[in-house]
N, C-alpha and C positions, 0 to 999 in steps of 0.2 A: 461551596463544595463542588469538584470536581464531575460532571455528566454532563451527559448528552439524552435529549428526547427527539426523537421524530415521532411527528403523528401525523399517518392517511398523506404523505410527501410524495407531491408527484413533479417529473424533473421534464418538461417537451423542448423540444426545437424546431421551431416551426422549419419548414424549405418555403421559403418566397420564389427562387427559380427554379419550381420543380415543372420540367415537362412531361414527366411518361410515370407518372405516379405510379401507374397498371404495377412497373417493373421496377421502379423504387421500393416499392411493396412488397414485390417478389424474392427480392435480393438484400432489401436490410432486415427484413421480419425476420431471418432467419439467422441472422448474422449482429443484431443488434435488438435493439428498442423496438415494438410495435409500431407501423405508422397508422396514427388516426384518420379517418376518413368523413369523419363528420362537419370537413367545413369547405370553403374551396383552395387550403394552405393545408397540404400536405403536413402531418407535424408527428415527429418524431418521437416519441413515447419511451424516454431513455430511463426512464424511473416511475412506477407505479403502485401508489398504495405502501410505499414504506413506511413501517413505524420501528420503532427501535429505543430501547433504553436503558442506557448505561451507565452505570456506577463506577466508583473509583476500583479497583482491580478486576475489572472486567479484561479480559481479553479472547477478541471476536477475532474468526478468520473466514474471509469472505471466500466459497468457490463458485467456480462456473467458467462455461466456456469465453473467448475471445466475446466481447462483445454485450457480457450478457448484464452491465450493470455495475461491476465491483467498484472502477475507475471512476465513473458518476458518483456512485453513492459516497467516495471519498472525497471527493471535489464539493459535493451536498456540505462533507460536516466540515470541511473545512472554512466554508466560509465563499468559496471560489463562487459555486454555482447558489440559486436562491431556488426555492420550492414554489413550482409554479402555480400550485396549490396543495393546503397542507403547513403543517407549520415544521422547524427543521430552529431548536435550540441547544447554544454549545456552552456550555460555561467553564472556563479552564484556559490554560494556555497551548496551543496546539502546535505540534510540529507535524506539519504535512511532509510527509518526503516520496513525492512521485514518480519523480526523476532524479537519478543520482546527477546527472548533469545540470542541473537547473542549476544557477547561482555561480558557475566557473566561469572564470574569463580565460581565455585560448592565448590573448596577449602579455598578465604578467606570472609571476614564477606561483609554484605550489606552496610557498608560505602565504603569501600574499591571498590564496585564489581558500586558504583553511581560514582567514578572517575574514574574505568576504562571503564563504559558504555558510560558516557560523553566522554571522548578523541576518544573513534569509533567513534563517531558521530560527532567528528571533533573541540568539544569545549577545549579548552586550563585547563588543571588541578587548575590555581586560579580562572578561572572560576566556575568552578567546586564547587571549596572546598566553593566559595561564594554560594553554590546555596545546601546544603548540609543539611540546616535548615527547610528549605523550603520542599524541597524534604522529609524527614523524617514525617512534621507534615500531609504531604500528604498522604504518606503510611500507618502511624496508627499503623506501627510495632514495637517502641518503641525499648526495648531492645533486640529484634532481629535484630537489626541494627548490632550488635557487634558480634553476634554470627557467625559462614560460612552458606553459601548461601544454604550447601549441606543439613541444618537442617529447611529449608524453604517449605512450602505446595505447590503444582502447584497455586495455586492463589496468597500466597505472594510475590512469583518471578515475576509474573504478577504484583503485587502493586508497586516493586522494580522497575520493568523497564518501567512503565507507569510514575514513581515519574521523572525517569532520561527524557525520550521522551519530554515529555510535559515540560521540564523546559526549553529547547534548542532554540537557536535564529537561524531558516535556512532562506535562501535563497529562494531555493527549496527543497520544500517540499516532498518525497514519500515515501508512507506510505500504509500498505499492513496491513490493523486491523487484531487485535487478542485479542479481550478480553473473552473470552469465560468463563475462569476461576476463574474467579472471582463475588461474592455475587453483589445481585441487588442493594443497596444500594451504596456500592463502583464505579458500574455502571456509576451510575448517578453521581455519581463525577467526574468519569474518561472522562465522556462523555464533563462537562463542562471544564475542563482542555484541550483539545483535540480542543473544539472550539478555545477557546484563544489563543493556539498553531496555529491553522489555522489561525488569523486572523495577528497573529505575521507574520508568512511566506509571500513569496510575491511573489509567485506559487504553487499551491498544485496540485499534482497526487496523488486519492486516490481508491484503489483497496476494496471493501468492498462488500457482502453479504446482509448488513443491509440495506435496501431501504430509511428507514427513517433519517439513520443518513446522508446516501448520500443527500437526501433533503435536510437537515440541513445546509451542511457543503460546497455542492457546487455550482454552478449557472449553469454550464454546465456535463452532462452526455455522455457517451459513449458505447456504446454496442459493445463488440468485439464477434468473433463466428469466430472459427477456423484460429485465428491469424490473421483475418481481421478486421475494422469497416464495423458495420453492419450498424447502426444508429448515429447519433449525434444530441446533443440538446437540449433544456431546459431537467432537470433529469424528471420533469412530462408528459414531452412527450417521453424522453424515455423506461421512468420505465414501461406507460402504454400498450409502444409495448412489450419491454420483458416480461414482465409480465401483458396480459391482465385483470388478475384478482385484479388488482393496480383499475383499473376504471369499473370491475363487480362489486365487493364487496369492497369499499375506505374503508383502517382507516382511522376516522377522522385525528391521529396522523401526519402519513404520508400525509395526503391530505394539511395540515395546514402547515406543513413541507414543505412539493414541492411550496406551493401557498408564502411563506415569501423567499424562495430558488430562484425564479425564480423571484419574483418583481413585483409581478403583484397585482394591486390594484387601 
């Protein structure tokens, strides 16, 4: 059966050439992970005291500012990072998508670069090659399909690896958005593609900035802040502690969003 347990999961990195700890201190405390001070190796505190546990249609959305954890704590379930103490179990098949870049090669064409993006992502290449049609009418790029990746704009490398993401059958789910690159209308594509990817999965971890699409997409929210949970809980009761201005001044959008996100009616 598909979940995820963390228990009491803590993620450090130690600094072996820290000189000025004083100001290491001063400037990541604020901006990242705690640094520890109880030894003579500076060490980084990028995850603390997690625990976490996940069922098959669970879908989590992690917020907080730059820095504050979300990225670790994805890199934890995915397998990448180990718990430096704490235990941290995954059972399922996971697709990590961190980076929409991760897995392109710049040297050959965007056919080529949809079966090597798929096999990272753990799908088998007749998989692949089946899903290649599909994937193209999505992207729009037509005859740049053939051409190398390296003659591609930052937005169609964006259309390329949104065609591959969104085509993929996981398990578990994480996924750490990046659409930024891409025209409004393409958006709003990308965006329904992404649902249906979520609805396929059967646990999402989703790291994201956008409040709204977090309402969308998941039923439970999270507030990390300095590698810790701060909050947990419906996304419209959390958004509106991180963000009190969620419930000063509501978008409708978002409001509408949170109120079909959480069930309530």
């Amino acid at each position: 059966m598909v979940h995820i347990d963390v228990r009491h999961a803590y993620v450090d990195f130690p600094i072996f050439d820290a000189k000025t700890r004083s100001l290491k201190k001063r400037v990541l405390g604020k901006v990242g992970g705690v640094i520890g001070t109880d030894s003579r190796t500076p060490v980084i505190e990028a995850l603390r005291d997690i625990s976490l546990s996940l069922r098959e249609g669970d879908r989590v959305g992690l917020v907080g500012h730059n820095g504050a954890g979300k990225s670790t704590l994805l890199r934890l379930l995915s397998g990448i990072y180990e718990p430096t103490r704490g235990s941290s179990r995954v059972a399922g098949r996971v697709a990590p998508v961190f980076d929409l870049g991760v897995g392109l090669d710049p040297e050959v064409s965007g056919i080529e670069n949809i079966l090597i993006r798929g096999l990272f992502l753990g799908m088998s290449r007749r998989d692949m090659r089946k899903r290649v049609d599909d994937i193209a009418e999505f992207t729009e790029l037509g005859d740049y399909l053939s051409l190398p990746l390296r003659t591609y704009s930052a937005g169609m490398r964006v259309r390329l690896a949104l065609g591959v993401v969104t085509t993929i059958d996981p398990e578990i789910l994480l996924l750490d958005e990046g659409l930024g690159a891409v025209d409004a209308a393409f958006l709003a594509k990308a965006r329904d593609r992404l649902k249906d990817l979520v609805r396929r999965s059967g646990i999402l971890v989703f790291a994201n900035h956008s409040d709204e699409l977090l309402a969308e997409l998941c039923d439970t929210a999270v507030w990390m802040d300095e590698g810790r949970v701060r909050h947990y809980g419906p996304p419209r009761d959390v958004l509106a502690t991180y963000h009190p201005r969620v419930d000063a001044n509501p978008n409708p959008q978002i409001t509408a969003a949170m109120t079909k996100g959480t069930g309530d009616g």
